[in-house]
KOLDRENKOL-592059 format. One record per residue (C-alpha): residue number from 1; x, y negated, z; residue in one letter. Coordinates in steps of 0.5 Angstrom, whole numbers, always signed. Example, Ala and Ser with C-alpha at 12.3 -4.5 7.8 and 13.67 -1.06 7.14 Angstrom:
2
{pt 1; {+25; +9; +16}; "A"}
{pt 2; {+27; +2; +14}; "S"}
! end
This chain:
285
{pt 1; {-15; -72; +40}; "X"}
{pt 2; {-16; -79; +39}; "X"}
{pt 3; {-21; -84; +42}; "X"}
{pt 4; {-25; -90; +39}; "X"}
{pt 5; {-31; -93; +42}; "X"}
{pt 6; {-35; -99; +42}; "X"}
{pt 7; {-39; -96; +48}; "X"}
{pt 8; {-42; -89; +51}; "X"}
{pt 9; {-47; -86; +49}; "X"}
{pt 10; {-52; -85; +54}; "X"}
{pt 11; {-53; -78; +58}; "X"}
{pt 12; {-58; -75; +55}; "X"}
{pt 13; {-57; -79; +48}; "X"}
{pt 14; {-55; -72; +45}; "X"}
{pt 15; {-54; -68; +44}; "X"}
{pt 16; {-53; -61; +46}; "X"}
{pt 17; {-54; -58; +38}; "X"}
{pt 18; {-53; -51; +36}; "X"}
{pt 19; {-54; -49; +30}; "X"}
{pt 20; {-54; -41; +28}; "X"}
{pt 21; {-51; -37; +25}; "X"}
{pt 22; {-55; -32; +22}; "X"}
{pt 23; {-52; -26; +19}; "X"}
{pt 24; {-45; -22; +18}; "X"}
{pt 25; {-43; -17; +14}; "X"}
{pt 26; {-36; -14; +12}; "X"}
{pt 27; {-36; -10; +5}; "X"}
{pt 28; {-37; -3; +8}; "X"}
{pt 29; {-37; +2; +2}; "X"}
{pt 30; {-40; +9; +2}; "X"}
{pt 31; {-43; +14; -3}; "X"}
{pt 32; {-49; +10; -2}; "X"}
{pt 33; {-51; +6; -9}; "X"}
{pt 34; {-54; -1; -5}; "X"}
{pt 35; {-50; -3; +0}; "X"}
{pt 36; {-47; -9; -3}; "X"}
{pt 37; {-46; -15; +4}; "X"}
{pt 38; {-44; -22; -1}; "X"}
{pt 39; {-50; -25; +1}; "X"}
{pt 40; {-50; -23; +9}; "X"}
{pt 41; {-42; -25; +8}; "X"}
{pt 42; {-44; -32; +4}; "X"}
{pt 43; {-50; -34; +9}; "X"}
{pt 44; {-45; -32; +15}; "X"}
{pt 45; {-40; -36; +13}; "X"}
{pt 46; {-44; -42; +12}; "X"}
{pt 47; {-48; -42; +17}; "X"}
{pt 48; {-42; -40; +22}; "X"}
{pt 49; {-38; -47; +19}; "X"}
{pt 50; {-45; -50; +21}; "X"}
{pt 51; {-45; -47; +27}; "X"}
{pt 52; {-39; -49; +28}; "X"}
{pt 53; {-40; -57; +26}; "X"}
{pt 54; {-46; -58; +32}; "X"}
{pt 55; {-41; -55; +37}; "X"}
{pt 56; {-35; -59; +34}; "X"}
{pt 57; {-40; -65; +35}; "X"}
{pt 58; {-42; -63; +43}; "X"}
{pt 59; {-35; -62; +45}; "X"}
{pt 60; {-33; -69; +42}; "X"}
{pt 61; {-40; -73; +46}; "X"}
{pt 62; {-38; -68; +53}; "X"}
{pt 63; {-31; -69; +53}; "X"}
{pt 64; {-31; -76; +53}; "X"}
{pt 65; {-35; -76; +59}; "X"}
{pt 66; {-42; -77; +57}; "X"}
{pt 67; {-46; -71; +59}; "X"}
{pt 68; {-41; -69; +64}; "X"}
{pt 69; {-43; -67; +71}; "X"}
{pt 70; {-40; -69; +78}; "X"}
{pt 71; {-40; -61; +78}; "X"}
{pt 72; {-36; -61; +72}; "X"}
{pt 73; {-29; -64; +76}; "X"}
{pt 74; {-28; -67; +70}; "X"}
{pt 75; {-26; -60; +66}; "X"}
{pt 76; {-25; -62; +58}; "X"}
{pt 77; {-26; -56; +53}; "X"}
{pt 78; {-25; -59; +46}; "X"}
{pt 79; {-25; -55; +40}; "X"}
{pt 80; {-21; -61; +37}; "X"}
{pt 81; {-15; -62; +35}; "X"}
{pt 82; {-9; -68; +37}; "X"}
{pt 83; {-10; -69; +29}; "X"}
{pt 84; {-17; -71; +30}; "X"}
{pt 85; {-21; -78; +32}; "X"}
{pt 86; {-27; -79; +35}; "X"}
{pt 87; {-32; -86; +34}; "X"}
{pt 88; {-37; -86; +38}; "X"}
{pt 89; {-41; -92; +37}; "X"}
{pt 90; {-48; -95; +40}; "X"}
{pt 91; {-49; -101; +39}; "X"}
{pt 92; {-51; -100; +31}; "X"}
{pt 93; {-58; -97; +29}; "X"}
{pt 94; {-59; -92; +29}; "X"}
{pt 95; {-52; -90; +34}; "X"}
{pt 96; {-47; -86; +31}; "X"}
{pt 97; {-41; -81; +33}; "X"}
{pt 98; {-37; -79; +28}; "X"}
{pt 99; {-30; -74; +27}; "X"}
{pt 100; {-26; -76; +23}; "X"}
{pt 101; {-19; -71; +21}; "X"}
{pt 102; {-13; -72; +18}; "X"}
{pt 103; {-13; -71; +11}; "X"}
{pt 104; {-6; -71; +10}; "X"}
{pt 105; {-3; -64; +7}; "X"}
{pt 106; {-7; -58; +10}; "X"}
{pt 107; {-10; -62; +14}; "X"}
{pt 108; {-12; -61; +22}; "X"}
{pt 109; {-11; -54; +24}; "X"}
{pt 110; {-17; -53; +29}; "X"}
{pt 111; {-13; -48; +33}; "X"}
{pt 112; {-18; -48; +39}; "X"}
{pt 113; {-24; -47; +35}; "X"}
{pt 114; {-22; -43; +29}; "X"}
{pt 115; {-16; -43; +27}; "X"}
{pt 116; {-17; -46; +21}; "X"}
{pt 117; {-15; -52; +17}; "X"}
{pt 118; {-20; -59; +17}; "X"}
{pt 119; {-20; -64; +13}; "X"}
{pt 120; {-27; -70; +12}; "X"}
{pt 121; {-31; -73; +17}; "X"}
{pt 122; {-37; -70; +21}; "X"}
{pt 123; {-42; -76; +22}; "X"}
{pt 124; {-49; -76; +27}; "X"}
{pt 125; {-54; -81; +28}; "X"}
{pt 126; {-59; -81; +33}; "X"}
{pt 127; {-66; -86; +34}; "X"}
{pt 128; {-67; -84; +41}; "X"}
{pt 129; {-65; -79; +47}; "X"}
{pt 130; {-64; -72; +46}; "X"}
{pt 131; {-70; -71; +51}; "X"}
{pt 132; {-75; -75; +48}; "X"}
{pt 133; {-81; -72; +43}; "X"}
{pt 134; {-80; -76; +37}; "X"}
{pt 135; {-72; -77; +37}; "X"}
{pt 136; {-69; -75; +31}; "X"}
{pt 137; {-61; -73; +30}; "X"}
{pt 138; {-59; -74; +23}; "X"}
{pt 139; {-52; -70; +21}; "X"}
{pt 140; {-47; -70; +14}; "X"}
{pt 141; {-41; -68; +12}; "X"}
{pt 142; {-37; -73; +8}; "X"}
{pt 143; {-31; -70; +4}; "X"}
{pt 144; {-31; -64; +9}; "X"}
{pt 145; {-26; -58; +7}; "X"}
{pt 146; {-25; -52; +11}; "X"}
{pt 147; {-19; -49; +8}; "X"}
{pt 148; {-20; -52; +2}; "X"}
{pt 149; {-26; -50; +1}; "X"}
{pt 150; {-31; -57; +0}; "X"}
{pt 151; {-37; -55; +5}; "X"}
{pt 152; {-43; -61; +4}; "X"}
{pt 153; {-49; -61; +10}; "X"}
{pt 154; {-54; -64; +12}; "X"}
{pt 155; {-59; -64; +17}; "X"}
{pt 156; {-65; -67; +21}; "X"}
{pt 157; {-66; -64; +28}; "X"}
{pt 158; {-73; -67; +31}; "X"}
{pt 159; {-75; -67; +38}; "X"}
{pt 160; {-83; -63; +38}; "X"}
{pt 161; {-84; -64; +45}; "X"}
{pt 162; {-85; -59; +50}; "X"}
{pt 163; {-89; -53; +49}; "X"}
{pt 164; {-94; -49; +53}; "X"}
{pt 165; {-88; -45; +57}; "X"}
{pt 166; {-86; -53; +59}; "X"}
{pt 167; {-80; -51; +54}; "X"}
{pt 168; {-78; -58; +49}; "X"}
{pt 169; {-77; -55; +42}; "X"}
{pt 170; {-73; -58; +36}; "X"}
{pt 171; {-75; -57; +28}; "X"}
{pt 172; {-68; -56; +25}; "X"}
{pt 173; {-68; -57; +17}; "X"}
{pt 174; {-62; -56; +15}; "X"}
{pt 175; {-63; -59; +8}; "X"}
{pt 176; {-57; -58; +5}; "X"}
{pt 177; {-51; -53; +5}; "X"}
{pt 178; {-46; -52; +0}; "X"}
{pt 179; {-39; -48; -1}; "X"}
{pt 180; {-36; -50; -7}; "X"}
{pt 181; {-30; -45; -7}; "X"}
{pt 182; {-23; -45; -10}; "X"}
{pt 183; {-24; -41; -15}; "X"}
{pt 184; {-30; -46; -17}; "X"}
{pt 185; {-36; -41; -15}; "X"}
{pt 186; {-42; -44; -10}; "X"}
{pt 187; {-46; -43; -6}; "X"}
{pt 188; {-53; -45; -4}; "X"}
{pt 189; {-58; -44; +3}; "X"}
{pt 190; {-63; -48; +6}; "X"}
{pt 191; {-67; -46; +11}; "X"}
{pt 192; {-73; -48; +16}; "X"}
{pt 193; {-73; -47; +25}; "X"}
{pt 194; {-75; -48; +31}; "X"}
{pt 195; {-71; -47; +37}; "X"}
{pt 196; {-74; -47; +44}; "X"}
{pt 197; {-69; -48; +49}; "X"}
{pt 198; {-69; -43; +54}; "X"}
{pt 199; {-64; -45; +59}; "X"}
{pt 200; {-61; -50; +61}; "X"}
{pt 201; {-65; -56; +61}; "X"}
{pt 202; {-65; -60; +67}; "X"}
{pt 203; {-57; -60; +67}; "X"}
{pt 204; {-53; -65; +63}; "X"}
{pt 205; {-47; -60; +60}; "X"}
{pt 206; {-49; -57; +55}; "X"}
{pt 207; {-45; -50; +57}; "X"}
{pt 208; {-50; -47; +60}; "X"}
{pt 209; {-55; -48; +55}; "X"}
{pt 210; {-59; -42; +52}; "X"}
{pt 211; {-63; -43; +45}; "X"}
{pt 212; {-69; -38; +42}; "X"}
{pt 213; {-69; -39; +35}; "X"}
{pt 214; {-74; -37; +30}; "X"}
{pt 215; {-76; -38; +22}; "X"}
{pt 216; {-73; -38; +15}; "X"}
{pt 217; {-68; -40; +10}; "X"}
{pt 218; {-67; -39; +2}; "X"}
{pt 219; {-61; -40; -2}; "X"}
{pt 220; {-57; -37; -9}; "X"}
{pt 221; {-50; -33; -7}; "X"}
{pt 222; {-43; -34; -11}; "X"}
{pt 223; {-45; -30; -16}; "X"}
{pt 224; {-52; -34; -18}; "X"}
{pt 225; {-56; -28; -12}; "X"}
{pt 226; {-62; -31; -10}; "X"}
{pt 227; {-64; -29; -3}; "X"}
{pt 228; {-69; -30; +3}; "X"}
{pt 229; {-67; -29; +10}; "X"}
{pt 230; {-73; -29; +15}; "X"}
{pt 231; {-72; -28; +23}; "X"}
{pt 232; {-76; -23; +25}; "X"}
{pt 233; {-74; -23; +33}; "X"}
{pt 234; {-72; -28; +36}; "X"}
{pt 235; {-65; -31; +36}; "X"}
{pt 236; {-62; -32; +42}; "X"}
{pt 237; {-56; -36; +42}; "X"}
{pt 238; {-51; -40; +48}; "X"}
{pt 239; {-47; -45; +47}; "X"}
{pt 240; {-42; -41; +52}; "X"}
{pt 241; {-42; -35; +46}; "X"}
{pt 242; {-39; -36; +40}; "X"}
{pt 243; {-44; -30; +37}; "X"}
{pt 244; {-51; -29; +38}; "X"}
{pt 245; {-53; -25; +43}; "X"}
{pt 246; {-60; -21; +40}; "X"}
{pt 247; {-64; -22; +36}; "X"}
{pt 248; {-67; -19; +29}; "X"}
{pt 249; {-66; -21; +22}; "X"}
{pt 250; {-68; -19; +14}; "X"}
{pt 251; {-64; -22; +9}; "X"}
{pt 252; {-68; -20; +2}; "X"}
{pt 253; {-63; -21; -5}; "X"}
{pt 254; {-67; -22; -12}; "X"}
{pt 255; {-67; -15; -14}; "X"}
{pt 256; {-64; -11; -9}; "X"}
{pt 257; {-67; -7; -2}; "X"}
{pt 258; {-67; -12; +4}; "X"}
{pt 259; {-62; -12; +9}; "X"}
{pt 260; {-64; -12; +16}; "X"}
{pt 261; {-59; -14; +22}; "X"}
{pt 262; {-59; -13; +29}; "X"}
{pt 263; {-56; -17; +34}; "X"}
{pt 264; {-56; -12; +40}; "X"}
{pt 265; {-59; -12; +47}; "X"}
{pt 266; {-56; -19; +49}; "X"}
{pt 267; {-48; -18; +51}; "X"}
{pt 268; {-42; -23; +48}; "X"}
{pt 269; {-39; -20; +43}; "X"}
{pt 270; {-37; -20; +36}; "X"}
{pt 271; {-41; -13; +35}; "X"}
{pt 272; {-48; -12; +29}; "X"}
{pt 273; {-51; -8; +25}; "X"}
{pt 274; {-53; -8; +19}; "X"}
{pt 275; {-59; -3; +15}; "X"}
{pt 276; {-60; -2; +8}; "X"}
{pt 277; {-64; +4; +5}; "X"}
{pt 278; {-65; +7; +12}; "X"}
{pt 279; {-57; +7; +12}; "X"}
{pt 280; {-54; +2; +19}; "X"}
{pt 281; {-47; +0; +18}; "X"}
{pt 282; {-44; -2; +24}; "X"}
{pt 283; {-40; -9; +24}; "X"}
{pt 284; {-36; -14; +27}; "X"}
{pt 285; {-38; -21; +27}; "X"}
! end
């Protein structure tokens, strides 16, 4: 991974950012008429590449030394490859951190973070420290393709200062979030969160961070499928889990039943499940 920068960031600038992913399914079939998963599949998806883009951003800010402890020993962790580089700059307004892959043939193949291919640029803004009530982090995709599939996103995360538990709390708007594949079908979701930060906020690394999330998203399917989804528990996500661990969700497509996944008891693992009609299907992540 190659390096740019006009100066650091400060520790607690940001940005120890996660988005969620909120559902996955396979596309189990059985004798029952209603078990059709494309919307769970879809929303899974966009929201893992989102997922994916925040932590990509981390990686990049800690990696640099810019949120690392002394207890660290200097150990890096980065999801990004050789083939892509890194700009971090604070001395314009607001400051910025951008990642920028290779977009010659395939592109950047992301071996550490998923093993796909990568092509655009990742770009974060920020108006002050990630700690600070008021603080809002602004992040876009420019020309973004993961295996030559267009991802465009946008997202504002804002500090909403701490809360009766003395836990701080971040209004999430992801504003845009579009898949154009490459058979040319789109896919469509916006969604509304808060995330409390549970564990983790008194250190500077962020592997150790632990996010409640609550709230709702809407969107349209590949198949012009509207649909709802709405967190009916608590989603409990860690930076150092690649899935979330716990937490309930309902998904609603325009005219069919509504769908409710189950994220488990709180271990590591790829395992859910999802209920349609009284029915749970077991599924891997």
């Amino acid at each position: 991974m190659k390096i740019q920068k006009r100066t650091w960031l400060t520790a607690t600038a940001v940005l120890s950012l996660a988005t969620v992913t909120f559902v996955a399914c396979d596309k189990t079939k059985d004798n029952n008429d209603d078990n059709d998963t494309t919307v769970a599949t879809d929303n899974y998806n966009a929201e893992k590449e989102a997922d994916g883009i925040l932590n990509a951003i981390n990686s990049a800010v800690y990696d640099n030394g810019v949120m690392r402890t002394d207890e660290d020993g200097g150990i890096a962790s980065t999801l990004l490859p050789e083939c892509a580089t890194v700009t971090i700059d604070t001395v314009s307004t607001p400051k910025k951190i951008t990642i920028a892959f290779d977009s010659t043939g395939a592109g950047c193949l992301c071996s550490d973070w998923d093993g796909k291919y990568r092509k655009g640029k990742i770009v974060a803004t920020w108006s002050g420290r990630y700690r600070d009530a008021g603080t809002v982090i602004t992040i876009n995709t420019e020309n973004y393709y993961v295996n030559n599939n267009k991802h465009e996103y946008s997202k504002t995360v804002t500090n909403a200062g701490e809360n009766a538990s003395g836990h701080l709390t971040y209004n999430v708007s992801i504003n845009l979030c579009k898949i154009t594949f490459t058979d040319g079908s789109v896919f469509n979701m916006t969604s509304q969160r808060t995330r409390e930060w549970m564990q983790g906020q008194n250190t500077l690394t962020p592997y150790d961070d632990v996010y409640d999330i609550t709230g709702t998203a809407s969107g349209t399917a590949r198949g012009g499928n509207a649909f709802t989804v709405n967190i009916t528990n608590p989603l409990e996500v860690a930076l150092a889990c690649k899935w979330i661990r716990k937490g309930t969700v309902v998904i609603s497509p325009e005219g069919k039943a509504s769908r409710t996944v189950d994220y488990g008891n709180g271990s590591c693992d790829s395992q859910a499940t999802v209920e349609i009609n009284g029915t749970t299907y077991n599924i891997t992540l």
